[in-house]
VOLO-843831 format. One record per residue (C-alpha): residue number from 1; x, y, z negated. Coordinates in nm, 2 decimals. Layout:
<pts>
   num        u        v        w
   NUM        X        Y        Z
...
</pts>
This chain:
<pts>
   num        u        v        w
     1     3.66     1.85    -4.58
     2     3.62     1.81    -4.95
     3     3.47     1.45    -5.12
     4     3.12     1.47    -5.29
     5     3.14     1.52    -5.68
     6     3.20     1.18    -5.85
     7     2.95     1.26    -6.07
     8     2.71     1.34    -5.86
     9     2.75     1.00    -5.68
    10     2.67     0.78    -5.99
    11     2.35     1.00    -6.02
    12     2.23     0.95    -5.71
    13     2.35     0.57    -5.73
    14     2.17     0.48    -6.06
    15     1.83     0.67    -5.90
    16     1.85     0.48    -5.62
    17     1.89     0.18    -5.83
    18     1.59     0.30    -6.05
    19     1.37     0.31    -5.77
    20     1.47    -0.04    -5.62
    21     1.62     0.16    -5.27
    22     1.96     0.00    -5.19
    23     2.19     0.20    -4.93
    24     2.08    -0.03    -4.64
    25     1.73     0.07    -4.70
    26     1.82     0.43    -4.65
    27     1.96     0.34    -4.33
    28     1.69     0.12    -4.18
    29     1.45     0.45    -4.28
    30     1.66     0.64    -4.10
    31     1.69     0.40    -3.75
    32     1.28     0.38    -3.77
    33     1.17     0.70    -3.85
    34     0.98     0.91    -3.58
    35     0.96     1.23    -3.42
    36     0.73     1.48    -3.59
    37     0.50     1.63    -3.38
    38     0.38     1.31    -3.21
    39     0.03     1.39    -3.01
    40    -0.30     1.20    -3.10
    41    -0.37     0.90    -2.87
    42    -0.67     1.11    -2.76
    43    -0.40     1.35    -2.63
    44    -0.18     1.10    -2.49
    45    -0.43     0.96    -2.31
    46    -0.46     1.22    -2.10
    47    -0.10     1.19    -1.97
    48    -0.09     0.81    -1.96
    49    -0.43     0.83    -1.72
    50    -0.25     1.12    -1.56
    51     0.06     0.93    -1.41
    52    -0.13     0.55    -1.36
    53    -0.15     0.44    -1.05
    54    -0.50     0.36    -0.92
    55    -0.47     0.02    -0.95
    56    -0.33     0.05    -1.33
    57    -0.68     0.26    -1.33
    58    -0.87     0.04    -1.22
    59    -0.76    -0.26    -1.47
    60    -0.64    -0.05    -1.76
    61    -0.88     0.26    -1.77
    62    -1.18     0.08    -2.03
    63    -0.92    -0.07    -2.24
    64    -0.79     0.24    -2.25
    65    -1.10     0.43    -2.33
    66    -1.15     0.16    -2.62
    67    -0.85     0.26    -2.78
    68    -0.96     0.66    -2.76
    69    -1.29     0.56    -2.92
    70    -1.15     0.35    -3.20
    71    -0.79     0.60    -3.26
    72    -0.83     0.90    -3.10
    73    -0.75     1.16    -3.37
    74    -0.45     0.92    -3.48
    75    -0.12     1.01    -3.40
    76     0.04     0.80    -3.11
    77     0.31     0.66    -3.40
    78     0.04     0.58    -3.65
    79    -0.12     0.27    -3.47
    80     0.00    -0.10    -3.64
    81     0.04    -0.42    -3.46
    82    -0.28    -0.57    -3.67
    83    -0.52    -0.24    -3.52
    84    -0.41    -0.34    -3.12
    85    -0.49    -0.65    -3.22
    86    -0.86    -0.58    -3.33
    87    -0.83    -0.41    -3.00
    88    -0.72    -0.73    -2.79
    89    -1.01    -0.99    -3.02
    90    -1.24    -0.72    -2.94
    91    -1.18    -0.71    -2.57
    92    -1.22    -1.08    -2.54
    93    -1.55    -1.09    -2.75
    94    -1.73    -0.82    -2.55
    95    -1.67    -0.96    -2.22
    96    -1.94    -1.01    -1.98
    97    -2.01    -1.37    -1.96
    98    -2.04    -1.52    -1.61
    99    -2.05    -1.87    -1.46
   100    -1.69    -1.83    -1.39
   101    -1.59    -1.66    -1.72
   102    -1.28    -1.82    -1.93
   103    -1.43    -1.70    -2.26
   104    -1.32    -1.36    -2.25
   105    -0.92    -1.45    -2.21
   106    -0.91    -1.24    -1.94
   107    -1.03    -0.91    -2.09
   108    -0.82    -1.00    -2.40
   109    -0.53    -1.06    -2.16
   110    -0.57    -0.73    -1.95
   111    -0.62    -0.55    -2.25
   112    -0.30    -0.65    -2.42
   113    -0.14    -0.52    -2.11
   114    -0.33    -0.17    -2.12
   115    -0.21    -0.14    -2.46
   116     0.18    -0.24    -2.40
   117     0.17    -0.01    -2.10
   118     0.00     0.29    -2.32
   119     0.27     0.24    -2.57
   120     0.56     0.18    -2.32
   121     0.49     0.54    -2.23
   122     0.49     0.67    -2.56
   123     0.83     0.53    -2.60
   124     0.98     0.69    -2.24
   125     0.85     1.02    -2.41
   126     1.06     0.96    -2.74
   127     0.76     0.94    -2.91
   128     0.85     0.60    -3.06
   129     1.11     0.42    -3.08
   130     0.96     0.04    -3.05
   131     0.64    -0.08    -2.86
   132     0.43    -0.17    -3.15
   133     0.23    -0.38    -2.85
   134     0.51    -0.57    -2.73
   135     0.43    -0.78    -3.06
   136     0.10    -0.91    -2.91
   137     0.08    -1.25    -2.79
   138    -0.09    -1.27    -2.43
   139    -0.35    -1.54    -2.41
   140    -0.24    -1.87    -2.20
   141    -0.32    -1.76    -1.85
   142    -0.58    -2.04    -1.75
   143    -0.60    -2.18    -1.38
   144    -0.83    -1.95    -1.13
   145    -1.19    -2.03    -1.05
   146    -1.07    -1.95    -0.68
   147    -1.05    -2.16    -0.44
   148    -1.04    -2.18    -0.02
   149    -1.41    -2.14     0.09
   150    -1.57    -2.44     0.29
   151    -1.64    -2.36     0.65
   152    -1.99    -2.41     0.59
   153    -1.95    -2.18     0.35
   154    -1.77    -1.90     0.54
   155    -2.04    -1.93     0.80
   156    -2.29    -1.84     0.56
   157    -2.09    -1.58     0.39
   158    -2.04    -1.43     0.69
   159    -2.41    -1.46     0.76
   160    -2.48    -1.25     0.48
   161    -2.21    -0.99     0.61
   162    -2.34    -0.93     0.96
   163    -2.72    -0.94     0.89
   164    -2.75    -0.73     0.53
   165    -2.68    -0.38     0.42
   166    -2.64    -0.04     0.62
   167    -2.32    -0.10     0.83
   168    -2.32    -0.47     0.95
   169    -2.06    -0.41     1.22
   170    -1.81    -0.24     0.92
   171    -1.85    -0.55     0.69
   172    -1.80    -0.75     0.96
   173    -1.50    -0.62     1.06
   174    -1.37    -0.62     0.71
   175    -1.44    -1.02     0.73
   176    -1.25    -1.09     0.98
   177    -0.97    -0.87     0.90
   178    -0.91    -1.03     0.53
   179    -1.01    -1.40     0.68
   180    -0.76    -1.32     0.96
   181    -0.46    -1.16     0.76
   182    -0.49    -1.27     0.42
   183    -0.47    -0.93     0.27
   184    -0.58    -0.78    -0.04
   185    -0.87    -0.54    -0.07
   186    -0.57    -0.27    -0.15
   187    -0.39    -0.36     0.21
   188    -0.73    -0.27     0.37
   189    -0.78     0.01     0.17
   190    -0.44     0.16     0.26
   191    -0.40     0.06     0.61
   192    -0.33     0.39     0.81
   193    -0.37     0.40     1.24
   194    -0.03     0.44     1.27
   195     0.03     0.05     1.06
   196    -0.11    -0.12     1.41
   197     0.15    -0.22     1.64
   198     0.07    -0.28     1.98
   199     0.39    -0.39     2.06
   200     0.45    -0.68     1.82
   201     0.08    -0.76     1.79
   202     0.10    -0.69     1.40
   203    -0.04    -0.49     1.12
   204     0.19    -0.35     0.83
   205    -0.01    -0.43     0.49
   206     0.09    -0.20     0.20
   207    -0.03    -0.38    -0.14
   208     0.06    -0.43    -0.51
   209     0.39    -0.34    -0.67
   210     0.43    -0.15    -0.36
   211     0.51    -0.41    -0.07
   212     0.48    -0.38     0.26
   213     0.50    -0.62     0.56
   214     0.39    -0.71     0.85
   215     0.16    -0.93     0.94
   216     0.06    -1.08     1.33
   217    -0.30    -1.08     1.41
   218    -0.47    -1.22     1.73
   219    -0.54    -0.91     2.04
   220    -0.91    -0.92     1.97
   221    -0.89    -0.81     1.59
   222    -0.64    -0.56     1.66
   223    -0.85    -0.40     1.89
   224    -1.16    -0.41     1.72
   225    -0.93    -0.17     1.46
   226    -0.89     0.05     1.68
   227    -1.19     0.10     1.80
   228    -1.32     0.08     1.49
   229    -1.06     0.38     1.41
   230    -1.17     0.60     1.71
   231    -1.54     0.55     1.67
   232    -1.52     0.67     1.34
   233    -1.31     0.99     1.39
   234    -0.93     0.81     1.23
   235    -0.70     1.01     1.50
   236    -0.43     1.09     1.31
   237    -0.13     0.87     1.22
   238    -0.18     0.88     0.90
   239    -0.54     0.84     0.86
   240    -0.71     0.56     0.66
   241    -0.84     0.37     0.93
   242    -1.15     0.18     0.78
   243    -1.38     0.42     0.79
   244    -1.75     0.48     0.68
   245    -2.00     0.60     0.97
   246    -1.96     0.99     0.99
   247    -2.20     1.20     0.85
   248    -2.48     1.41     1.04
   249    -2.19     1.70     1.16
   250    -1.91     1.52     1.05
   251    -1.62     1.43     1.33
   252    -1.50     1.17     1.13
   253    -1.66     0.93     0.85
   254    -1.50     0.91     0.46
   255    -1.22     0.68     0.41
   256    -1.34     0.33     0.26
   257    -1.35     0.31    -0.11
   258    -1.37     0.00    -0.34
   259    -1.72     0.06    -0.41
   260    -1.80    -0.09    -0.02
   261    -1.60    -0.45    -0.13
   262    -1.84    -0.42    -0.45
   263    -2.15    -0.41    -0.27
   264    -2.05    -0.65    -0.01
   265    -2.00    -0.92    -0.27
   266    -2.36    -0.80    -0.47
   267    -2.51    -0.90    -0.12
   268    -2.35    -1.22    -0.10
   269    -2.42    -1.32    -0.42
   270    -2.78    -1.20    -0.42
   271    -2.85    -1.41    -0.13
   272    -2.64    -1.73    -0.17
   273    -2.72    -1.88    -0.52
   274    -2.40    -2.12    -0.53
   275    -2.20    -1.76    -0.43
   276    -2.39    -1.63    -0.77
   277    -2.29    -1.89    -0.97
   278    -1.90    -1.89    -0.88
   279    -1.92    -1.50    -0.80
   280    -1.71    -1.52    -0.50
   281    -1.56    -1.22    -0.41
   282    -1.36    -1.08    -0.06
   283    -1.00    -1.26    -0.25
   284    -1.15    -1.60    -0.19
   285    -1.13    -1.48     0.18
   286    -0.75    -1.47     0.11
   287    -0.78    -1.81    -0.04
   288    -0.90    -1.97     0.27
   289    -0.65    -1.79     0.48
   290    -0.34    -1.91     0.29
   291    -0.47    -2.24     0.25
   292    -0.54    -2.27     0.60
   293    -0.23    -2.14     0.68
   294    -0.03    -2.42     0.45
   295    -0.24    -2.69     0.59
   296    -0.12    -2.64     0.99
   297     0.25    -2.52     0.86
   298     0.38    -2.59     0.56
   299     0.46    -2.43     0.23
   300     0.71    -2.17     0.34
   301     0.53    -2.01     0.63
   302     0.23    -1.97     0.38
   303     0.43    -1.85     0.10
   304     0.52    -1.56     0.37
   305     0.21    -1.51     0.50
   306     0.09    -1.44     0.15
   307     0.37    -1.19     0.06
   308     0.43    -1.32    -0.27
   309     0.76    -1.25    -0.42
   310     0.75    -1.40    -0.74
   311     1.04    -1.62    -0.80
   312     0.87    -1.91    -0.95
   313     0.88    -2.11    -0.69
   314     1.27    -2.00    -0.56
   315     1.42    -2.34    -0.61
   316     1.19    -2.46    -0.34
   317     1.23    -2.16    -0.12
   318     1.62    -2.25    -0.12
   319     1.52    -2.57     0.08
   320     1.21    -2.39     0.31
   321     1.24    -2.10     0.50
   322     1.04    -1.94     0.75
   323     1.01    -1.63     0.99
   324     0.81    -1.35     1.12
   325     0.79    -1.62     1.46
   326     0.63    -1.92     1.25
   327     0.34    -1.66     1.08
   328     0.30    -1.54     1.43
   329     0.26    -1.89     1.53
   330    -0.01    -2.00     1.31
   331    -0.19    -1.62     1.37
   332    -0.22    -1.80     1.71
   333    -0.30    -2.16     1.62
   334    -0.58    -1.97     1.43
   335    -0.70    -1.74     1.70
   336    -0.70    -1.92     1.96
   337    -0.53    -1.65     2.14
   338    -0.11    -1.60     2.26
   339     0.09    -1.37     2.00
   340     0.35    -1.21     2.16
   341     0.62    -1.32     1.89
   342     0.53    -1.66     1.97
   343     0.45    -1.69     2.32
   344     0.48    -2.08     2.30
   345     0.27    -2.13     2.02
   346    -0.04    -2.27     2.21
   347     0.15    -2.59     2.39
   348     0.03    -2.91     2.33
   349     0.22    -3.04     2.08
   350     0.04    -2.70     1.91
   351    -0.29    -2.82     1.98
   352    -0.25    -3.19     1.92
   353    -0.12    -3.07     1.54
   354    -0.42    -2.84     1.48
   355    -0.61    -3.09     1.58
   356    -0.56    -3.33     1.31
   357    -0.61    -3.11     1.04
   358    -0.87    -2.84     0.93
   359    -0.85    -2.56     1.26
   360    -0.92    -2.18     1.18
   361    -0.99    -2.16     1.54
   362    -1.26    -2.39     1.56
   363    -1.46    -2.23     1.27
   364    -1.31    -2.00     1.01
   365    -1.13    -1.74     1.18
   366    -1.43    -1.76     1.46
   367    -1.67    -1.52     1.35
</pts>
């Protein structure tokens, strides 16, 4: 291999030198430069939307739309930090205002994620080679509005539930299920006929970041499920068991949808002014649970009951452990009625505990 003309190399040096461009300079160019043939965002929105997960849909999808409306003809590697940041203040200043609104920090925080996600996959494509919304800074997270319902205040939710809209006996069976369980909407939502267990007593819960596990309920809600799931034509193993009522011809009614959760909690607001002004939702059913559940046995069982697997609080979970038994334990304790992976839950000593604390059995688990 021959060396480059001398000469040739002093011209190209004093050029560069002419036009301020060190060596370096070239290189960095070279290190940051993108692909050509990048798609629009317009265009890459239709992939991104294409491989999202429903829930990722459901949180994502306006923010997404946003950024279609404001750069849809620009190319995917066009888009500065300063423009997803417009984005992001944006976000935050259109929020709808409610009584238990933190100023439009969520919106601006959900929409920061949109973006970094959009962008992440943009970069898995070799369309970029850095996350342009990775540079965002995520508002400060401030403390929920949530908190465990009153048991006044389930009795008149539930109320609401059993004596408004077109399918009492569904809403009500939704009520107990997330009072009783402590799931999500999305564990509902997925829960198939073959997730009961007669057996153990339990129901497996399939929720975010794709967990599963499973959770003891008492006899009686296991089997209003599935009656509930033969009355409304779920058969099949893997059928969604909650269920709409069949249509005039129909064997078996649609699957339930989110839209049912949605116009459960218009009801409850519409008819309970302090519901309005906090807009309680079906998660401050989980609320209640949990907190029901730490009150009659500790941090650890509740922690599990929950499913949470973050690992802020592993230090403590080091020192406190607990077992399928304990949840099973408390299911009972709240029921009122013998789990079979905890037959000796509902002794005395069981009893006399309950009985100097707030008791799901007496009240919140009842209807």
């Amino acid at each position: 291999m021959s060396l480059p003309d001398p000469t040739h190399i002093a011209a190209v040096r004093q050029l560069m030198d002419s036009l301020g461009v060190s060596a370096a300079d070239v290189d960095a160019a070279a290190i940051t430069a993108e692909p050509a043939g990048v798609p629009t965002v317009e265009a890459f929105h239709a992939v991104v939307l294409a491989l999202a997960t429903e829930g990722q849909r459901r949180t994502y999808a306006n923010h997404w739309r946003s950024l279609v409306k404001a750069y849809g003809d620009r190319p995917v590697n066009s888009l500065r930090k300063t423009e997803l940041e417009a984005l992001a203040q944006s976000a935050k200043k259109n929020a709808r205002t409610r009584a238990n609104s933190r100023k439009g920090s969520g919106a601006q925080e959900n929409c920061v994620a949109a973006l970094r996600h959009f962008f992440t996959k943009a970069v898995d494509d070799g369309l970029l080679r850095e996350n342009p919304a990775l540079k965002l800074v995520k508002p400060k997270r401030q403390a929920s509005h949530r908190r465990p319902l009153k048991p006044e205040e389930v009795e008149q939710l539930w109320t609401v539930t059993v004596t408004t809209g077109n399918d009492p006996a569904l809403d009500a069976l939704l009520f107990r299920f997330h009072l009783e369980t402590g799931a999500r909407r999305g564990g509902a939502l997925a829960l198939r006929v073959r997730d009961l267990n007669r057996k153990n007593q339990t129901v497996l819960l399939r929720e975010k970041g794709e967990t599963e596990r499973w959770a003891p309920v008492s006899s009686t809600l296991l089997d209003a499920l599935e009656d509930h799931a033969a009355s409304r034509g779920a058969t099949a193993p893997d059928d969604a068991l909650f269920r709409y009522k069949p249509g005039k011809g129909m064997a078996a009614g649609r699957p339930l949808t989110y839209r049912r959760y949605d116009n459960l909690y218009a009801r409850w607001q519409a008819a309970l002014p302090w519901a309005d002004q906090v807009h309680v939702s079906g998660h401050w059913l989980r609320h209640t649970a949990i907190a029901e559940v730490e009150r009659l046995a500790g941090f650890g069982t509740a922690r599990k009951f929950a499913g949470h697997r973050d690992e802020s609080a592993a230090t403590t979970l080091s020192y406190i452990r607990s077992d399928d038994e304990a949840v099973a334990a408390t299911a009972a304790l709240r029921s009122g009625e013998a789990h079979p992976l905890a037959p000796n839950a509902l002794g005395l000593a069981a009893y006399e505990r309950a009985a100097d604390g707030p008791s799901a059995a007496g009240g919140v688990v009842q209807p």
